[in-house]
C-alpha positions in Angstrom: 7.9 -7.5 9.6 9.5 -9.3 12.3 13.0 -10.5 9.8 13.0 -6.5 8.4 13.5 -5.2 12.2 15.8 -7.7 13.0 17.8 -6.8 10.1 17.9 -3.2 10.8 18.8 -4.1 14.3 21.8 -6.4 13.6 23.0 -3.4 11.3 22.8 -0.5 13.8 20.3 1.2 11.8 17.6 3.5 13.0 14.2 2.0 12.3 12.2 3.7 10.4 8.3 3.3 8.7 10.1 3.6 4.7 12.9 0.9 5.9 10.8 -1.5 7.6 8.2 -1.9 4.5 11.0 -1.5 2.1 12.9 -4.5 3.6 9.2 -6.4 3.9 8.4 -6.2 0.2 12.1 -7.5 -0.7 11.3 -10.3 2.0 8.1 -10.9 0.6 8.6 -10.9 -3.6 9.6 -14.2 -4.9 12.0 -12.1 -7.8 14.5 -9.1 -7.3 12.9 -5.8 -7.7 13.9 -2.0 -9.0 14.0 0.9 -7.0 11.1 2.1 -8.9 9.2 -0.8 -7.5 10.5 -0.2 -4.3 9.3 3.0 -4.5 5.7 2.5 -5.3 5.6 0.3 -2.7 6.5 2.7 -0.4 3.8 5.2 -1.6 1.1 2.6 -1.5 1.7 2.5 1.8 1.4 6.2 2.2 4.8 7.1 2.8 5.8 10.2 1.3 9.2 9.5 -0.1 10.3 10.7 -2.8 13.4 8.6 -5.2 16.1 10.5 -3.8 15.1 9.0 -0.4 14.9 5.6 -2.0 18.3 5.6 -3.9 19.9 6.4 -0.2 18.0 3.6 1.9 19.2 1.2 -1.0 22.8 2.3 -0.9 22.9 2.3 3.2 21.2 -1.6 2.6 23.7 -2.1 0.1 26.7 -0.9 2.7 25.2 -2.8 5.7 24.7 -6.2 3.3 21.6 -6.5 3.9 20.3 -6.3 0.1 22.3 -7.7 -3.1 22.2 -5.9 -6.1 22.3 -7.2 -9.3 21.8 -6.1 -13.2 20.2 -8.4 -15.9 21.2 -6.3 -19.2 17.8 -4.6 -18.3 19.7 -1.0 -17.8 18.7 -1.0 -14.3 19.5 -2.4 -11.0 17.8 -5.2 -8.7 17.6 -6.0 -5.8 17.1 -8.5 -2.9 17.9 -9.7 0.1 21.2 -10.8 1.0 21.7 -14.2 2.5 21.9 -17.0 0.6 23.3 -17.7 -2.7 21.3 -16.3 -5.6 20.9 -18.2 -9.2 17.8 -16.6 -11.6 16.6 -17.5 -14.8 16.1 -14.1 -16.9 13.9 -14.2 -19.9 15.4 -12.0 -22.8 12.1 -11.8 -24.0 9.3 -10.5 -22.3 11.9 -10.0 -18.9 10.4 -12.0 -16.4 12.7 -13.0 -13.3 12.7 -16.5 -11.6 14.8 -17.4 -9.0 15.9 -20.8 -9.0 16.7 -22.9 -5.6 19.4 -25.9 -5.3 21.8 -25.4 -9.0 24.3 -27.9 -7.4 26.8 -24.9 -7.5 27.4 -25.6 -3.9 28.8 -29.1 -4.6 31.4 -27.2 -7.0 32.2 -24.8 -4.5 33.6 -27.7 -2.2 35.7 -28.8 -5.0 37.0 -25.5 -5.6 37.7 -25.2 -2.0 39.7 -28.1 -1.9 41.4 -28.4 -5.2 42.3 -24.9 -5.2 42.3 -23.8 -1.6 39.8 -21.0 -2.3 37.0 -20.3 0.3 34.3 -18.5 -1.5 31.7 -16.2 0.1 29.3 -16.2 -2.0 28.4 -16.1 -5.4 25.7 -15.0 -8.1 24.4 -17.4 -11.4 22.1 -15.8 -14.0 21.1 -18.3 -17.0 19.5 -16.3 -19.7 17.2 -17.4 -22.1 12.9 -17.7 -23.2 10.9 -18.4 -20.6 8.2 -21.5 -20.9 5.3 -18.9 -21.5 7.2 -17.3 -24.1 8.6 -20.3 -26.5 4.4 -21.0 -26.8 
């Protein structure tokens, strides 16, 4: 729980039970949630929130940068934590979410920078295909 204050800290926000957990969970999932998961999370805990309470913790997150959102042609949003670049592999088939560490997009990123004399901040890769489980 220690990273979840410490976020909530460096963004001036009042630390609560709901954000603390919420921020946890993200911390803790090796894929990007929905605010539904979010959500019962939060109940499993005992917390009685209700979505409306959700929704607003995500968008203050989502102000504060703390949380990234993105949306994999699923009709919803997901979310985790902001920080480092973020490159998934989305199966179109049975919709399971991997993230994937070191794409080499960072060595690009240098070239850009110096070709083009672009700094970029950050940036986002989805590859979307079948998943090893699902091609069997």
């Amino acid at each position: 729980m220690e990273l979840s204050m410490q976020l909530l800290h460096d963004a001036h926000l009042k630390i609560t039970d709901a954000r603390k957990i919420a921020l946890h969970y993200l911390e803790k999932e090796a894929r990007p949630v929905d605010a539904e998961e979010i959500l019962e999370h939060l109940r499993k805990h005992k917390l009685a929130t209700d979505r409306a309470t959700v929704y607003r913790m995500i968008e203050t997150f989502l102000e504060k940068d703390i949380i990234n959102r993105f949306e994999f042609g699923e009709g919803k949003f997901r979310y985790e934590l902001s920080g480092s670049d973020h490159h998934h592999l989305v199966c179109e088939h049975c919709g399971r979410i991997e993230d994937i560490s070191d794409c080499g997009i960072e060595e690009w990123e240098k070239v850009v920078k110096k070709k083009k004399g672009f700094i970029i901040k950050h940036h986002s890769l989805e590859f979307f295909g079948m998943c090893r489980s699902c091609q069997r």
